[in-house]
N, C-alpha and C positions, 0 to 999 in steps of 0.2 A: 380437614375439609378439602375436596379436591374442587380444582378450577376446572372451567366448561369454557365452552364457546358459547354458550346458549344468551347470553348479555350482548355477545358482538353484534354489530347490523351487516347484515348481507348487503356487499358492493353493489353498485350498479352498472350494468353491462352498458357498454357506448351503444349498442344496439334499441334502448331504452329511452324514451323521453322523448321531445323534441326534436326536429331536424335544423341542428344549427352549423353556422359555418357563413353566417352572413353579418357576423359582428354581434352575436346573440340574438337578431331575429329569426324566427323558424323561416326557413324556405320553403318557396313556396312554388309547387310543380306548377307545369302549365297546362293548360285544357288540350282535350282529345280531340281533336275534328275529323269526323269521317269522312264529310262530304270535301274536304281540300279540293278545289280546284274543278269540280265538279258544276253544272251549269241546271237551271231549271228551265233549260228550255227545252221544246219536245224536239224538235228537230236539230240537226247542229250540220252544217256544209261546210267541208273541208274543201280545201279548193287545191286541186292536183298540181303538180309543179309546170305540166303542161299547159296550163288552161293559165295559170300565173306566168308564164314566160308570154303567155299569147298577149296578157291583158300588159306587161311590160313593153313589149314591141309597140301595140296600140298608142300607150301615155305618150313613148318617146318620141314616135312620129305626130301625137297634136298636138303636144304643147308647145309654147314658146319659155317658157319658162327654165331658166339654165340649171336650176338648181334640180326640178324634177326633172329634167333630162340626164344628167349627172347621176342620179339619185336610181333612175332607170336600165341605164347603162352597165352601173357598177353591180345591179341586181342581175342582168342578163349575164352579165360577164361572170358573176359564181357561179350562175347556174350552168355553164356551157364548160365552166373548167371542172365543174362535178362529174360532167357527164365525158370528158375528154374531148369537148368537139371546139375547144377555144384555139383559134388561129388568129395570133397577132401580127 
């Protein structure tokens, strides 16, 4: 009588089963979102760095407040060293 393989059970490939690797629970992918970051509104105004330096200038001359003048300042003052025109 010859012996066979035919009794044996075929391995299974790690590619097979379950996606485990979290202490035996399957893991679990996360969802797709298309819309990420995306707005439902029709219109959307971007406000130019022009038109933002303008309304900076404005704040810092009406208010009295030290913290939004500070807060004003420190905002004009990137913007003017982005553009190269900051003179201390």
């Amino acid at each position: 009588m010859e012996t066979t393989n035919l009794s044996k059970t075929k391995t299974a490939f790690r590619t097979t089963g379950n996606i485990t690797g979290n202490f035996g629970v399957p893991k679990v992918k996360a969802g797709y979102n298309q819309q990420l970051g995306m707005t439902d509104a029709g219109i959307q105004n971007i406000t130019t760095q022009d038109a933002y330096l303008d309304k900076m200038y404005r704040a810092y001359q009406s208010t009295q407040d030290s913290n939004l003048k500070q807060f004003c300042f420190n905002e004009v003052k990137k913007i003017l060293i982005q553009r190269g025109e900051w003179n201390y």
